[in-house]
C-alpha positions as CSV (number, residue, x, y, z in Angstrom):
1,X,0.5,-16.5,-10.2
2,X,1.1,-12.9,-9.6
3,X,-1.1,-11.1,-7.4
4,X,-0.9,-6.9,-7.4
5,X,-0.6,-5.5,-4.1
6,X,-0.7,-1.7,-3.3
7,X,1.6,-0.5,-0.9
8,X,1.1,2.0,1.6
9,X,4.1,4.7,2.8
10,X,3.9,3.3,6.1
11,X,4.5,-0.1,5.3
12,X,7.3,0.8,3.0
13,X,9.2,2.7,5.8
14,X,8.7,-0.2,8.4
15,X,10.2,-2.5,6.0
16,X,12.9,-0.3,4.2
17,X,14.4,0.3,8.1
18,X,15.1,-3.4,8.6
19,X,19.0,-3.8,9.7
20,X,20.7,-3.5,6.9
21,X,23.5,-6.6,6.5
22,X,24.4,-5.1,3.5
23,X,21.3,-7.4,2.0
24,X,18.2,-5.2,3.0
25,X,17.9,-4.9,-0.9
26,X,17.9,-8.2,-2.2
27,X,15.9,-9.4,0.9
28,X,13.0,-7.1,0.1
29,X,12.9,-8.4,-3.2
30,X,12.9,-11.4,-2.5
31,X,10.3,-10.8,0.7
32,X,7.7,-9.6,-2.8
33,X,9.0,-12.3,-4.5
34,X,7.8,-15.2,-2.7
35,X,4.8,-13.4,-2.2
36,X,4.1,-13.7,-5.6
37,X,3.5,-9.7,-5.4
38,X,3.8,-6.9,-7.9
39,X,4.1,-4.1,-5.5
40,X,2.1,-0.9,-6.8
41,X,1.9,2.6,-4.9
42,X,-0.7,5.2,-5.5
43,X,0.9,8.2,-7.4
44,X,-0.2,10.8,-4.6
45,X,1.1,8.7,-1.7
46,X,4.3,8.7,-3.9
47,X,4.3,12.1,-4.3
48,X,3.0,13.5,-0.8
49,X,4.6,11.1,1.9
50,X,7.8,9.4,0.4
51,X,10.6,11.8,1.0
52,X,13.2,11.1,-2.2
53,X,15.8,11.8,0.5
54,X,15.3,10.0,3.2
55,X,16.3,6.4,2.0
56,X,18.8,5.5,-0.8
57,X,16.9,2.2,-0.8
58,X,13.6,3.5,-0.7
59,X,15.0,5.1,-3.9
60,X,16.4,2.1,-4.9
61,X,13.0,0.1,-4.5
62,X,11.4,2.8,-7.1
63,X,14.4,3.3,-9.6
64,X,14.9,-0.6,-9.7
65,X,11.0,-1.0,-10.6
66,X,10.3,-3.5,-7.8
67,X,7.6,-0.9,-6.6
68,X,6.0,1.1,-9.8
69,X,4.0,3.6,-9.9
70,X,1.0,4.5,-12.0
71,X,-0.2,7.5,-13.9
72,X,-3.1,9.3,-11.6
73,X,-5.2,8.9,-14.6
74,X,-4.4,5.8,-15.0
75,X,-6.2,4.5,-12.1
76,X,-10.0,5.8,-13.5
77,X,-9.2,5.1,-17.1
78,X,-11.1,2.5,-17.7
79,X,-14.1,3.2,-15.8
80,X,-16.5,5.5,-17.5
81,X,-16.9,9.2,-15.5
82,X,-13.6,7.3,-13.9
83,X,-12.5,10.4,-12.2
84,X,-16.0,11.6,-10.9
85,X,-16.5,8.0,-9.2
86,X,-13.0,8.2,-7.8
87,X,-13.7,11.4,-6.5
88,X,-16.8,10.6,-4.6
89,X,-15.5,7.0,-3.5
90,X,-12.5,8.5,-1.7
91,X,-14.7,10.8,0.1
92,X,-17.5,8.3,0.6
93,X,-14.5,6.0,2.4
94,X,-13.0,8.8,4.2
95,X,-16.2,9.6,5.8
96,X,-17.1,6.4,7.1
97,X,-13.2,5.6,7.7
98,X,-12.9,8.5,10.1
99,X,-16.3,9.6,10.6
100,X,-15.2,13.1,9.5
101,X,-15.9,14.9,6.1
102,X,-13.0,14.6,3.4
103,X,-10.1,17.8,4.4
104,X,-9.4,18.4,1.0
105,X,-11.7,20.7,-2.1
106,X,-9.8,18.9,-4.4
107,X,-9.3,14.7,-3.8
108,X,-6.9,14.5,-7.0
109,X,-4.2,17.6,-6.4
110,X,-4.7,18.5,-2.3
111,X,-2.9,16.6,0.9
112,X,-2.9,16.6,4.1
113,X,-0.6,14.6,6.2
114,X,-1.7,12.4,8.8
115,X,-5.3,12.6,8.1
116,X,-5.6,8.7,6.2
117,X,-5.6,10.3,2.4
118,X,-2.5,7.4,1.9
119,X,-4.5,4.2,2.8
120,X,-7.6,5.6,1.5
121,X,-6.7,6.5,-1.7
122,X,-4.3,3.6,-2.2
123,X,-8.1,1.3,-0.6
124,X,-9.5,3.2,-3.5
125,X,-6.9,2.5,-6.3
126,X,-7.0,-1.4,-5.3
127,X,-10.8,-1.4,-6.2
128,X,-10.7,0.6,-9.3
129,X,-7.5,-1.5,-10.5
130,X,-8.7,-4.9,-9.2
131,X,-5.9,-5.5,-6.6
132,X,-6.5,-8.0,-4.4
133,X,-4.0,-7.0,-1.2
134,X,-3.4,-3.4,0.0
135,X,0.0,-3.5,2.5
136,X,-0.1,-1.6,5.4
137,X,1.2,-1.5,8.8
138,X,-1.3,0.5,10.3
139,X,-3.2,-1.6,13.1
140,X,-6.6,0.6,12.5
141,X,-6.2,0.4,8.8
142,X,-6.2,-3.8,9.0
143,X,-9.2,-3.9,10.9
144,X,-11.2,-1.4,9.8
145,X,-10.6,-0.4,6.4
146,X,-11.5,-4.3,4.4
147,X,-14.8,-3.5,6.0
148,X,-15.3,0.2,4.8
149,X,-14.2,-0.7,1.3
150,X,-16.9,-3.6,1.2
151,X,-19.7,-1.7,2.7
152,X,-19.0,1.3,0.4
153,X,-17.7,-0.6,-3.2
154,X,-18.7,-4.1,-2.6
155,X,-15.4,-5.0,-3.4
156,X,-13.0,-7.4,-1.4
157,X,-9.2,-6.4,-0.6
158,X,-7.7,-8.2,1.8
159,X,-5.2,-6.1,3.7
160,X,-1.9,-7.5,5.2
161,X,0.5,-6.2,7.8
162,X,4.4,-7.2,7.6
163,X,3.8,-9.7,10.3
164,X,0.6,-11.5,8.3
165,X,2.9,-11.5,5.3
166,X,5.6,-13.3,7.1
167,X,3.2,-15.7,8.5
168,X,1.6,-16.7,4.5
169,X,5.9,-17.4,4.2
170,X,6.0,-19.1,7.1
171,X,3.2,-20.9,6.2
172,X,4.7,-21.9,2.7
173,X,7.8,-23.0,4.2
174,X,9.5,-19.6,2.2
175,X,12.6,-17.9,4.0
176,X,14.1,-18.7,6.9
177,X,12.9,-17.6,10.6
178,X,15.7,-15.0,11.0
179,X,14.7,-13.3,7.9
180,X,11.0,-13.2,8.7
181,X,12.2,-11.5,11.8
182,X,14.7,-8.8,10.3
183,X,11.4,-7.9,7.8
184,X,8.9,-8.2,10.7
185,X,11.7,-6.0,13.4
186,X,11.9,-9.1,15.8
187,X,15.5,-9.6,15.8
C-alpha cells in the first residue's frame, strides 16, 4: 500500500548526486518504488532551496511527477482556521526545534536559508496531510525533530535517512547491495 512521504531538499540532493551510470533516473524511481512511497515536497522548500538549474534530473524528478508538489493552500484546506494553525505550528516547532524564535514575520511568503524553515515546514505539512514518513538526510533532524513534532502536534512521523531507507530494502530482500550503496554514496 502506498505510503506518502515528504521529501526534504537535502535528501533530494544527496540522492540526485548518486554516480550517474546513465541509470540514476530509473534507479531513483525505482529506490520510491519499492518503498511503496509517493514522494511529496512542500511548495516553499520547492520554491526556496531547489535551484531549477542545478540538476537536469532533479528537474526530471519534478517534470516526470515522481516527486509532486502541492498547492500552499492546499496543505491547511481541510482543517478549519487551516492557515492560522499552520502558522503558529511552524513557529511553535521552530522554537522548540532550535530553541530560537521563528526568523520570519510572515511563515507562508518569507525564507531564510539555513535556518531549518525546509524540514520544519515540510514536519509540518506531514501532520496536517497525514504523511506518515518525512525524508531527510539531516543527522539532527532524525533525532530530534519525530520528538518535537509529537510533543507539539501529538502526531507520529517517522523520519528516515537514505541509509534507513536502504536498510527497510535490504530488509525486504529489494535491490541489490551495489545499488543500496550508489543511493546511500558507499561505492
Amino acid at each position: 500500500m502506498q505510503e506518502f512521504a515528504a521529501i526534504d531538499s537535502d535528501f533530494l540532493s544527496h540522492l540526485v548526486d548518486i554516480n550517474d551510470t546513465g541509470d540514476a533516473y530509473d534507479l531513483i524511481v525505482r529506490f520510491f518504488g519499492e518503498l511503496d512511497f509517493t514522494v511529496v515536497m512542500h511548495p516553499l522548500v520547492r520554491k526556496y532551496e531547489i535551484n531549477p538549474n542545478k540538476s537536469t534530473l532533479e528537474d526530471k524528478l519534478f517534470s516526470e511527477g515522481v516527486i509532486t508538489v502541492p498547492e500552499l493552500a492546499d496543505i491547511w484546506s481541510n482543517k478549519p482556521g487551516g492557515k492560522r494553525f499552520y502558522e503558529i505550528m511552524v513557529k511553535e516547532m521552530y522554537t522548540r526545534f532550535t530553541g530560537q524564535q521563528y526568523p520570519c514575520t510572515d511563515v507562508c511568503s518569507e525564507w531564510k536559508k539555513q535556518d531549518d524553515l525546509g524540514e520544519i515546514h515540510t514536519a509540518a505539512m506531514c501532520v496536517f496531510m497525514g504523511y506518515g514518513y518525512l525524508l531527510s538526510d539531516d543527522k539532527s533532524v532524525v533525532k530530534k525533530l519525530g520528538g518535537v513534532i509529537s510533543r507539539v502536534t501529538q502526531a507520529s512521523v517517522q523520519i528516515l535517512n537514505r541509509d534507513l531507507c536502504c536498510d527497510i530494502l535490504k530488509s525486504r530482500g529489494l535491490m541489490k547491495s551495489n545499488e543500496r550503496n550508489r543511493l546511500c554514496h558507499k561505492t
